[in-house]
mmCIF file of the C-alpha atoms, coordinates in Angstrom:
data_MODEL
# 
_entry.id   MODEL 
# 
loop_
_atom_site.group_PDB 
_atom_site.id 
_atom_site.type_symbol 
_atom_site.label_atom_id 
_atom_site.label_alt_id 
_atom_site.label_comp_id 
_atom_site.label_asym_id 
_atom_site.label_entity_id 
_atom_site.label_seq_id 
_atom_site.pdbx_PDB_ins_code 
_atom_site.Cartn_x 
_atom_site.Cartn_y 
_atom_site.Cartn_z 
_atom_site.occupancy 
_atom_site.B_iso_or_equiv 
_atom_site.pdbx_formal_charge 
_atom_site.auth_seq_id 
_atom_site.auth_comp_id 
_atom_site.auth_asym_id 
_atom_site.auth_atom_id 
_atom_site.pdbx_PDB_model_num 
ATOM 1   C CA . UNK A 1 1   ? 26.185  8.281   -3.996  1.00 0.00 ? 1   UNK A CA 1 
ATOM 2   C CA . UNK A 1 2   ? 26.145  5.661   -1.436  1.00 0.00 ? 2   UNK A CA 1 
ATOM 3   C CA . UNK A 1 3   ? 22.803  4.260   0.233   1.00 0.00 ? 3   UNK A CA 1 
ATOM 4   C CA . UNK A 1 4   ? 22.498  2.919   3.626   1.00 0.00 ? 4   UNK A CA 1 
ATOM 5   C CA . UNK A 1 5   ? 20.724  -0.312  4.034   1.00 0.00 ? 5   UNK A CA 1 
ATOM 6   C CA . UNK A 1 6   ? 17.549  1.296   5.454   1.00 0.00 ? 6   UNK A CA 1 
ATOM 7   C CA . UNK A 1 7   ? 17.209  3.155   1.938   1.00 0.00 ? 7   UNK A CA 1 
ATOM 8   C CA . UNK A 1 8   ? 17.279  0.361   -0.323  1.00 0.00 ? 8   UNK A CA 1 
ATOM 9   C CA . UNK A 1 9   ? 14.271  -1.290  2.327   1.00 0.00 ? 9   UNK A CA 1 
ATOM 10  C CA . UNK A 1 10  ? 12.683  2.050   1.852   1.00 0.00 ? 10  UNK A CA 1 
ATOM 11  C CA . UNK A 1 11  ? 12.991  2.274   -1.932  1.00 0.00 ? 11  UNK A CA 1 
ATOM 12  C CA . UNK A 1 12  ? 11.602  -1.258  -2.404  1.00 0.00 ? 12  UNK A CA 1 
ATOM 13  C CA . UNK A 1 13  ? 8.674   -0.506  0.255   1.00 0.00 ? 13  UNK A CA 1 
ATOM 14  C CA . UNK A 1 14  ? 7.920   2.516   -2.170  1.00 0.00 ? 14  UNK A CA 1 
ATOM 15  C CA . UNK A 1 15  ? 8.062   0.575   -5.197  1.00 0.00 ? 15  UNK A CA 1 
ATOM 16  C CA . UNK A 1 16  ? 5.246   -2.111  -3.360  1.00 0.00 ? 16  UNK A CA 1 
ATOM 17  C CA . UNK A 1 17  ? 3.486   0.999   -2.173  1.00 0.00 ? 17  UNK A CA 1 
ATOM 18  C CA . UNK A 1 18  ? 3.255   2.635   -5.687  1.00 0.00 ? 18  UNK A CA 1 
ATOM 19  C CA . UNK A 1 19  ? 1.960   -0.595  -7.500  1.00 0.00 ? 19  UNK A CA 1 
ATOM 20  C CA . UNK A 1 20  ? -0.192  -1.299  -4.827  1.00 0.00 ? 20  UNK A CA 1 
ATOM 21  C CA . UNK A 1 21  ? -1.833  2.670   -4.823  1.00 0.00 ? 21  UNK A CA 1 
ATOM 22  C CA . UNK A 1 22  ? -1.725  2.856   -8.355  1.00 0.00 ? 22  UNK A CA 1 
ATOM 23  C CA . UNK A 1 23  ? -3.528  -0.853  -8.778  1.00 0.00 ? 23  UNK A CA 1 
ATOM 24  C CA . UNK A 1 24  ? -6.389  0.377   -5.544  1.00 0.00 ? 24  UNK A CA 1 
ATOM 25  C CA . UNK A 1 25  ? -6.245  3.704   -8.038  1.00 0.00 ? 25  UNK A CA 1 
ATOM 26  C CA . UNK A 1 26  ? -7.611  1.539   -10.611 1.00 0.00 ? 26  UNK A CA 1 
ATOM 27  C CA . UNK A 1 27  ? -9.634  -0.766  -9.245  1.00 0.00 ? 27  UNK A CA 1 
ATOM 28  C CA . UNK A 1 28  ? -11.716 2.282   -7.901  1.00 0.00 ? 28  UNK A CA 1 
ATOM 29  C CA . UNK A 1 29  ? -11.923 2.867   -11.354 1.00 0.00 ? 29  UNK A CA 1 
ATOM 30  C CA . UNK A 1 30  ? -13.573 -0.128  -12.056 1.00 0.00 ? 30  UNK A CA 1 
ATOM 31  C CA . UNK A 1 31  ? -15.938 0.144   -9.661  1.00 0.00 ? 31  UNK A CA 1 
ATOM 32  C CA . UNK A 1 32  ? -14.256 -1.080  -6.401  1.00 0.00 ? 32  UNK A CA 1 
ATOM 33  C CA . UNK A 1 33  ? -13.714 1.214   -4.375  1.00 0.00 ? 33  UNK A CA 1 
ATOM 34  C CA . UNK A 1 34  ? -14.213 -0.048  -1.362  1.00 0.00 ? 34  UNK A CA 1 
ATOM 35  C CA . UNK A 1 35  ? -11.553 -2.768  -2.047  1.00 0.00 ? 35  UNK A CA 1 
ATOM 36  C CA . UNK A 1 36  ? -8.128  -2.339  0.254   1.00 0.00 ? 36  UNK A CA 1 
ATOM 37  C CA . UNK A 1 37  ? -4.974  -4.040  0.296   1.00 0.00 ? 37  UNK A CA 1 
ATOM 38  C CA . UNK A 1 38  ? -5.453  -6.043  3.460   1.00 0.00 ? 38  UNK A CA 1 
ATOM 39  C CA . UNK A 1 39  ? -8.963  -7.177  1.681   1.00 0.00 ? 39  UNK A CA 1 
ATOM 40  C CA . UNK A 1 40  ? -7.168  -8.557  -1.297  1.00 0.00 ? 40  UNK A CA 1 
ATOM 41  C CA . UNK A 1 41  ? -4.790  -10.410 1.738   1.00 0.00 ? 41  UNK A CA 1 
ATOM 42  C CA . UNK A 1 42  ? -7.711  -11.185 3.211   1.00 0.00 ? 42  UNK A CA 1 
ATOM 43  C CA . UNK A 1 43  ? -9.447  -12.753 0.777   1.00 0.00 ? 43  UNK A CA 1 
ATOM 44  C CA . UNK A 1 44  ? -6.696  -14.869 -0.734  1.00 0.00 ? 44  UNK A CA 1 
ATOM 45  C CA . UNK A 1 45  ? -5.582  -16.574 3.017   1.00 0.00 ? 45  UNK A CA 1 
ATOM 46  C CA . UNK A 1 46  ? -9.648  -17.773 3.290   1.00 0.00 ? 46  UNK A CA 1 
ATOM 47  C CA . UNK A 1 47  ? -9.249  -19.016 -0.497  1.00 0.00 ? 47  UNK A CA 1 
ATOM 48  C CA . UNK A 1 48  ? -6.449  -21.002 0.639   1.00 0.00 ? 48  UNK A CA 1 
ATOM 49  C CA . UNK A 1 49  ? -7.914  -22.212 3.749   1.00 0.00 ? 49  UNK A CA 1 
ATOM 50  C CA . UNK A 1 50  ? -8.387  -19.695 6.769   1.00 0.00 ? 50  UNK A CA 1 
ATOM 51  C CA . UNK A 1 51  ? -12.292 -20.186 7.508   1.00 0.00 ? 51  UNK A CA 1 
ATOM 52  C CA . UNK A 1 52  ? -12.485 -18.446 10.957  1.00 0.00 ? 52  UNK A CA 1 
ATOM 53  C CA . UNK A 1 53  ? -11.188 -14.943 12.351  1.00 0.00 ? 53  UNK A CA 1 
ATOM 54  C CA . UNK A 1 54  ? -8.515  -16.656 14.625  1.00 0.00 ? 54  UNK A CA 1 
ATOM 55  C CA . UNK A 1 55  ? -6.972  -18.831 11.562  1.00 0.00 ? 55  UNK A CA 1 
ATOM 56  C CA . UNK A 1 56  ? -6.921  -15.354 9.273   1.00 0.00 ? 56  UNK A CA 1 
ATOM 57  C CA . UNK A 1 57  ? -5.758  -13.237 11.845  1.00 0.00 ? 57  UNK A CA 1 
ATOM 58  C CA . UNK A 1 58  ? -2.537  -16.385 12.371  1.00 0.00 ? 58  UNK A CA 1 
ATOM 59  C CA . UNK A 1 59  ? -2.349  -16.050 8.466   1.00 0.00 ? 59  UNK A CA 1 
ATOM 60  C CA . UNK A 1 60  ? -2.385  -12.554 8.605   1.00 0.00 ? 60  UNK A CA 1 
ATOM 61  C CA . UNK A 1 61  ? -0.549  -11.580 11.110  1.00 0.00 ? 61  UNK A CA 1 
ATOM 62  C CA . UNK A 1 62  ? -2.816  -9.331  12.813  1.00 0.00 ? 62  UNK A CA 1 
ATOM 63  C CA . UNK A 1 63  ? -4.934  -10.557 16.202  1.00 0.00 ? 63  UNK A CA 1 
ATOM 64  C CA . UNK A 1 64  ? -8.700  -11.676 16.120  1.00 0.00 ? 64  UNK A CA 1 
ATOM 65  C CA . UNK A 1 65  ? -10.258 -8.615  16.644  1.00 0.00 ? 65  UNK A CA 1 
ATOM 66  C CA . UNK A 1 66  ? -8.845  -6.829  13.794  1.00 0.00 ? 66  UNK A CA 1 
ATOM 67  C CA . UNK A 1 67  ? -9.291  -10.329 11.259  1.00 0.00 ? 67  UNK A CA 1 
ATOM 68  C CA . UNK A 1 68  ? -13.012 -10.851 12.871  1.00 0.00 ? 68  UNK A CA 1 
ATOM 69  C CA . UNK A 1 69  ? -13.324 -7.038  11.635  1.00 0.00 ? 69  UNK A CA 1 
ATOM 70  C CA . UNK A 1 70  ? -12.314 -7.105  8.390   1.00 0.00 ? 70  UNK A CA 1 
ATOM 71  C CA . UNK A 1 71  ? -14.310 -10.412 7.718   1.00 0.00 ? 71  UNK A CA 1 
ATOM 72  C CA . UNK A 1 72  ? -17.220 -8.307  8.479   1.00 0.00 ? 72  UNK A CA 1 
ATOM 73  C CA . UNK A 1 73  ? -16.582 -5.684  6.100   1.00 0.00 ? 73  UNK A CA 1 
ATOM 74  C CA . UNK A 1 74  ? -15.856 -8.475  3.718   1.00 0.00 ? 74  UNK A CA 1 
ATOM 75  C CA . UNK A 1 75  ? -19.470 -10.294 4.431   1.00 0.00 ? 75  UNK A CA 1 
ATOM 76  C CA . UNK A 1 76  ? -21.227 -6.790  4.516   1.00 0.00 ? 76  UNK A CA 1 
ATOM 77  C CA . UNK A 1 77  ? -19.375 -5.942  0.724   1.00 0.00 ? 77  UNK A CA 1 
ATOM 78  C CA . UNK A 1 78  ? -20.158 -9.578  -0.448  1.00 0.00 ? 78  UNK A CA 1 
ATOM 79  C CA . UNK A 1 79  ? -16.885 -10.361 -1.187  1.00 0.00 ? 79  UNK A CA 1 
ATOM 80  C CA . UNK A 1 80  ? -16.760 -13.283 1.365   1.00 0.00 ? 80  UNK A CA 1 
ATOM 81  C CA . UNK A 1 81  ? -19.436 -15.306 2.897   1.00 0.00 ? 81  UNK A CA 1 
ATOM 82  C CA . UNK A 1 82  ? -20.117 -17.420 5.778   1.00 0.00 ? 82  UNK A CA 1 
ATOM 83  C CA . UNK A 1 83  ? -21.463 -20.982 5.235   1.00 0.00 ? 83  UNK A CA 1 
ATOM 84  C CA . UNK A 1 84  ? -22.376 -23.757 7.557   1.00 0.00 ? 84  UNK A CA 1 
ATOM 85  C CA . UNK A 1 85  ? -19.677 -26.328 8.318   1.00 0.00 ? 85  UNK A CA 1 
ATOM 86  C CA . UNK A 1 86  ? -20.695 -29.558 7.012   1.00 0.00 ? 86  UNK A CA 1 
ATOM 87  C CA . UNK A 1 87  ? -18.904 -31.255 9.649   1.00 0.00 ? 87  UNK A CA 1 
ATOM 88  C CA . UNK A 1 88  ? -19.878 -28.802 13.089  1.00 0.00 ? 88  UNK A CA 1 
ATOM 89  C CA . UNK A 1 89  ? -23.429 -26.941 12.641  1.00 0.00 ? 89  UNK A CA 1 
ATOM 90  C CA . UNK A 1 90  ? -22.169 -24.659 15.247  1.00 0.00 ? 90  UNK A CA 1 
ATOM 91  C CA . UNK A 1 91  ? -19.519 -23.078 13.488  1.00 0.00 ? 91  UNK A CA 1 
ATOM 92  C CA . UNK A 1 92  ? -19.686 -21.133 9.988   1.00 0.00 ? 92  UNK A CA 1 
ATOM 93  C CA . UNK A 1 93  ? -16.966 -21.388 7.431   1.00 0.00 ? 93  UNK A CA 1 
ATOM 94  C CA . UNK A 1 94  ? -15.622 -18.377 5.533   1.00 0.00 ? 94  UNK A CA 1 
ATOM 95  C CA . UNK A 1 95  ? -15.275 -19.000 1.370   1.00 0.00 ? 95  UNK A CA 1 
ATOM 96  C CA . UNK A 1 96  ? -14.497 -16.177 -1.011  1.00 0.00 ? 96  UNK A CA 1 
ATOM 97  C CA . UNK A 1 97  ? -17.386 -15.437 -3.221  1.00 0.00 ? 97  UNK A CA 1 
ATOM 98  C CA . UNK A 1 98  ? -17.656 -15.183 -7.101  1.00 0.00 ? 98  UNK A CA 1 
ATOM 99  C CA . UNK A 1 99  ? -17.333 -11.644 -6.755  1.00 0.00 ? 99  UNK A CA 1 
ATOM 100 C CA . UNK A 1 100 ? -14.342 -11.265 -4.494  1.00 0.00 ? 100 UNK A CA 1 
ATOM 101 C CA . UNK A 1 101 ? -12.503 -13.480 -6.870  1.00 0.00 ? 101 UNK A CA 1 
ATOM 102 C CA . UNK A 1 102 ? -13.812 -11.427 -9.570  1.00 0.00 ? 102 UNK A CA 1 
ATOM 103 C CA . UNK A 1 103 ? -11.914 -8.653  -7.364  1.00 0.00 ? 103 UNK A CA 1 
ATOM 104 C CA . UNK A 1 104 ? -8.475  -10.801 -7.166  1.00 0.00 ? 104 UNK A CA 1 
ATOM 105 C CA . UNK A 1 105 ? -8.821  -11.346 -10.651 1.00 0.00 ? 105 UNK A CA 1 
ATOM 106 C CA . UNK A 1 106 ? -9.374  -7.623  -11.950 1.00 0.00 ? 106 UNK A CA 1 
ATOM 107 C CA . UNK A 1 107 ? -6.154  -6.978  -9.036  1.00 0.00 ? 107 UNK A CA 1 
ATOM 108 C CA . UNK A 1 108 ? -3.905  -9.285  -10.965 1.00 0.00 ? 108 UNK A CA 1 
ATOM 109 C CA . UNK A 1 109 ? -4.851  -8.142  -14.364 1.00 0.00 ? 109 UNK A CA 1 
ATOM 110 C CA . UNK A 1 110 ? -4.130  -4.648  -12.899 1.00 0.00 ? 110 UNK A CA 1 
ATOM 111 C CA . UNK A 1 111 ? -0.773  -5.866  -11.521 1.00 0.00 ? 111 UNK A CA 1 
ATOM 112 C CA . UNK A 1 112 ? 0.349   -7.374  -15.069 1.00 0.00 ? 112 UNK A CA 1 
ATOM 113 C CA . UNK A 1 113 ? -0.735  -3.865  -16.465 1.00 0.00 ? 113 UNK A CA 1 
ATOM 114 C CA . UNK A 1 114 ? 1.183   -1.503  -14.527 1.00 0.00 ? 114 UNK A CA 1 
ATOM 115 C CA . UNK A 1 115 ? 4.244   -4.146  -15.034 1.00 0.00 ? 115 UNK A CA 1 
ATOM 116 C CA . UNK A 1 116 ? 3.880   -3.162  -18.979 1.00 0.00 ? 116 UNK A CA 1 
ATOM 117 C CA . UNK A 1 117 ? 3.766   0.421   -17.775 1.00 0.00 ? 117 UNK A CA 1 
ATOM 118 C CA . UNK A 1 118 ? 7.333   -0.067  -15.882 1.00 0.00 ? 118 UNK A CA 1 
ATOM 119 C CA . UNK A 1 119 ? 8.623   -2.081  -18.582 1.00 0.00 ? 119 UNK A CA 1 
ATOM 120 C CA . UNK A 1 120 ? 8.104   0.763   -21.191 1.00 0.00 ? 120 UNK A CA 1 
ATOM 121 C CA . UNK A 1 121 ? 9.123   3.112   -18.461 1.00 0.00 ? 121 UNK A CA 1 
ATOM 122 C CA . UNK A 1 122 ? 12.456  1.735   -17.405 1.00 0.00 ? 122 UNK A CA 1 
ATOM 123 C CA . UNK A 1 123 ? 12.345  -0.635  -20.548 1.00 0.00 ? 123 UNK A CA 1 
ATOM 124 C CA . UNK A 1 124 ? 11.786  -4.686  -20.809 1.00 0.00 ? 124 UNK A CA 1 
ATOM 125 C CA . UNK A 1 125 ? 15.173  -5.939  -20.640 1.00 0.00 ? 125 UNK A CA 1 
ATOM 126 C CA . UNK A 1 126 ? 15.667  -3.578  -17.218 1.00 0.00 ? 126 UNK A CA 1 
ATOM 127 C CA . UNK A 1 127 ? 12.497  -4.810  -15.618 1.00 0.00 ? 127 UNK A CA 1 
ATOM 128 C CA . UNK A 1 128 ? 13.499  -8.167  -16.334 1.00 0.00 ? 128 UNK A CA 1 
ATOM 129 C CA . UNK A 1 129 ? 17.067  -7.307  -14.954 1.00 0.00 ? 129 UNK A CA 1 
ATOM 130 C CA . UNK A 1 130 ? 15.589  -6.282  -11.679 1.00 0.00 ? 130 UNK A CA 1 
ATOM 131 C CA . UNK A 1 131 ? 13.545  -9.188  -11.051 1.00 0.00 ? 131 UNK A CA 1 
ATOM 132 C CA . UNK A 1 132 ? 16.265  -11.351 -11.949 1.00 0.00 ? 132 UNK A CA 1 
ATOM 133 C CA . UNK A 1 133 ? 18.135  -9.480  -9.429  1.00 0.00 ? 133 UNK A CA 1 
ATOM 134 C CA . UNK A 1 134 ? 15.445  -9.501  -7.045  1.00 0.00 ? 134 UNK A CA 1 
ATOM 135 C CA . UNK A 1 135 ? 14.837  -13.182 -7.484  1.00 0.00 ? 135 UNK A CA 1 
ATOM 136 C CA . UNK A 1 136 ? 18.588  -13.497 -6.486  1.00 0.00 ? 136 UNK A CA 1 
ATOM 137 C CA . UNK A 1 137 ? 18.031  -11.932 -3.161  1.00 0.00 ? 137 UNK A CA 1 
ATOM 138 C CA . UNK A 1 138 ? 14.867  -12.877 -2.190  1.00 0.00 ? 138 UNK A CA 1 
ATOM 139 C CA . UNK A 1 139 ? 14.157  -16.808 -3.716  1.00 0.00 ? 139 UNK A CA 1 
ATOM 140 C CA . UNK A 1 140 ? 12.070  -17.822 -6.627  1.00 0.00 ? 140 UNK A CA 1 
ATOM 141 C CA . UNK A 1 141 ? 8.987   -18.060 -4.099  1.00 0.00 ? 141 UNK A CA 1 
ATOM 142 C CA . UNK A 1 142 ? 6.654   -15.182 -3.914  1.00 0.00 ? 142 UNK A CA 1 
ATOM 143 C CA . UNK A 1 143 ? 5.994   -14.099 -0.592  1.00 0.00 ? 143 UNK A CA 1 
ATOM 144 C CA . UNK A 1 144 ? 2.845   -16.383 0.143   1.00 0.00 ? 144 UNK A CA 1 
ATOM 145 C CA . UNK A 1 145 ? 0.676   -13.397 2.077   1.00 0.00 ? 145 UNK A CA 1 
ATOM 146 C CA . UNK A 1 146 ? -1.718  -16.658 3.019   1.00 0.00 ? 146 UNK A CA 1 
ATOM 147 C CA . UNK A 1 147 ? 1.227   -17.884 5.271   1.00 0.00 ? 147 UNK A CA 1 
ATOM 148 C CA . UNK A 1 148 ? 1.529   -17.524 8.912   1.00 0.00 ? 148 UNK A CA 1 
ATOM 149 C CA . UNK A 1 149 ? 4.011   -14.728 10.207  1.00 0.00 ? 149 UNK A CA 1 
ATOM 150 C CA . UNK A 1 150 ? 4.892   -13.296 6.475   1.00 0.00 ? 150 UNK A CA 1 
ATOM 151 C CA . UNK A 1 151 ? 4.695   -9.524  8.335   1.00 0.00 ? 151 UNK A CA 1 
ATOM 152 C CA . UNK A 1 152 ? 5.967   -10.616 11.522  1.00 0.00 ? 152 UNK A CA 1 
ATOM 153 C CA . UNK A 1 153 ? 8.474   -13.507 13.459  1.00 0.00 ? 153 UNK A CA 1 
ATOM 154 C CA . UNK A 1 154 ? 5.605   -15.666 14.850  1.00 0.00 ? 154 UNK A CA 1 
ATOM 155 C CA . UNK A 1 155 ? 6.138   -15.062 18.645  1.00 0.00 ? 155 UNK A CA 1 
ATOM 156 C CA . UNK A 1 156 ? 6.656   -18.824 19.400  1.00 0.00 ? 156 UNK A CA 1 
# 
């Protein structure tokens, strides 16, 4: 049976969506469950250097309104906080808290988990064939979700 090229983009947006269900699954479990996918995005561009709503929403890909608003759920769940800017006492600076990287970390230890789980699914040496395969296509660099325009074509 022959796929079409929208298929195999479909099969590899399921197999993001079912890691990333299964690991929100999980860290519900753990006792986050009001942790999202675009938090953990969220939360890793302002750990590598988005401190205001207009530099995460360039990072993000999304406009101002929509980063200013998930900043706030982020502040209001204490996963992020805003702290004066030593250098402009007019503006506040967003950093990631010790619990919202407690939150990445618990995500990537749930990532490396459900790996194992595919690995005895589909078995190591397969897994390890895919990635390889993957790698191929894609580069060795991980898609950097920190980076402007890694949904989107910035618009110029």
């Amino acid at each position: 049976m022959s796929r079409s090229g929208a298929d195999l983009a479909l099969l590899l947006l399921g197999g993001f969506r079912t890691l990333v269900d299964a690991a929100t699954v999980e860290l519900a479990a753990r006792g986050y469950d009001d942790v999202r996918p675009v938090h953990d995005f969220a939360m890793r561009a302002i750990a590598a250097g988005a401190d205001s709503a207009a530099d995460l929403g360039r990072r993000t890909s999304v406009s101002k309104q929509a980063a200013a608003k998930t900043i706030a759920v982020l502040v209001d769940r204490s996963y992020v906080s805003r702290e004066p800017d030593p250098g402009d006492a007019r503006r506040k600076r967003l950093q990631v808290t010790p619990l919202g990287f407690e939150v990445l970390r618990q995500g990537e230890s749930i990532f490396d988990e459900l790996r194992e789980k595919w690995a005895r699914q589909i078995g190591a040496a397969e897994l390890a064939a895919l990635e390889a395969q993957l790698t191929k296509l894609v580069g060795d660099g991980a898609v950097r979700v920190d980076e402007p325009g890694w949904v989107a074509q910035d618009a110029g």
